[in-house]
N, C-alpha and C positions, 0 to 999 in steps of 0.2 A: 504494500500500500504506500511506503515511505518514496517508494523509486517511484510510483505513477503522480506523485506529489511535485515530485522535484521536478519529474518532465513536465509536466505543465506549467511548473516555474518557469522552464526553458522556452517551452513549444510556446505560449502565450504572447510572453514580451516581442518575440524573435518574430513572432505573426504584426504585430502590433510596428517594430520596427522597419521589417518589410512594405506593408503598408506607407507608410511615411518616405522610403525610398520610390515608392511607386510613384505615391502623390506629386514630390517634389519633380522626377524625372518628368512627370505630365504635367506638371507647370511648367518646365522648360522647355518642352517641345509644344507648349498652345491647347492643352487638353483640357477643358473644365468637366468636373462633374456636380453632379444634382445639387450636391449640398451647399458649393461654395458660388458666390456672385461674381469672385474674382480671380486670376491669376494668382494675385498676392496673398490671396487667403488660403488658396489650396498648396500656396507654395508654404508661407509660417504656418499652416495646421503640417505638411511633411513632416517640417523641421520637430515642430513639436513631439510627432509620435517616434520620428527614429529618436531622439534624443532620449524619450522616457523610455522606451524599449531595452536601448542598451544602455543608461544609470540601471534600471530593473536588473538585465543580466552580468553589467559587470560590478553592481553590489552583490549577489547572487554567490557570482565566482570568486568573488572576493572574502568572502562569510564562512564558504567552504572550504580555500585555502590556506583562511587563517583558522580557521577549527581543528585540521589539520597537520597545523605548524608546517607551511609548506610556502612560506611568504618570505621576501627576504627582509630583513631587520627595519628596515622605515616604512613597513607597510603594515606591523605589528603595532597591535595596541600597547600603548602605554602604559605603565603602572601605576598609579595612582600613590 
């Protein structure tokens, strides 16, 4: 169940990032669709979805690495 969890941590953001590469590459080539009135809106909503997509997976990657101990020394938490 833990492994079908974490793939969808994966598969979701990665869907969501994709997206956003699709959007912006169709706003660079003249493509609108349904939802947006503008080139520039469908261009900043792209930007918006790859950017949460991959903060989501390379926090993700980052959470597991460092759980791990498989980070190298300044990507380690701190001691307090």
């Amino acid at each position: 169940m833990s492994r079908l969890v974490a793939l969808l941590i994966l598969v979701l953001p990665g869907a969501v990032a994709a997206l956003g590469i699709k959007l912006m590459r169709d706003a660079l080539f003249g493509h609108t669709f349904a939802p947006f009135p503008s080139l520039f809106l469908q261009g900043a909503a792209g930007l918006a979805f790859f950017l949460f997509g991959l903060y989501i997976l390379a926090g993700f990657i980052l959470y597991r690495d460092r759980k791990r101990n498989q980070v190298s020394p300044r990507f380690r938490k701190k001691k307090l």
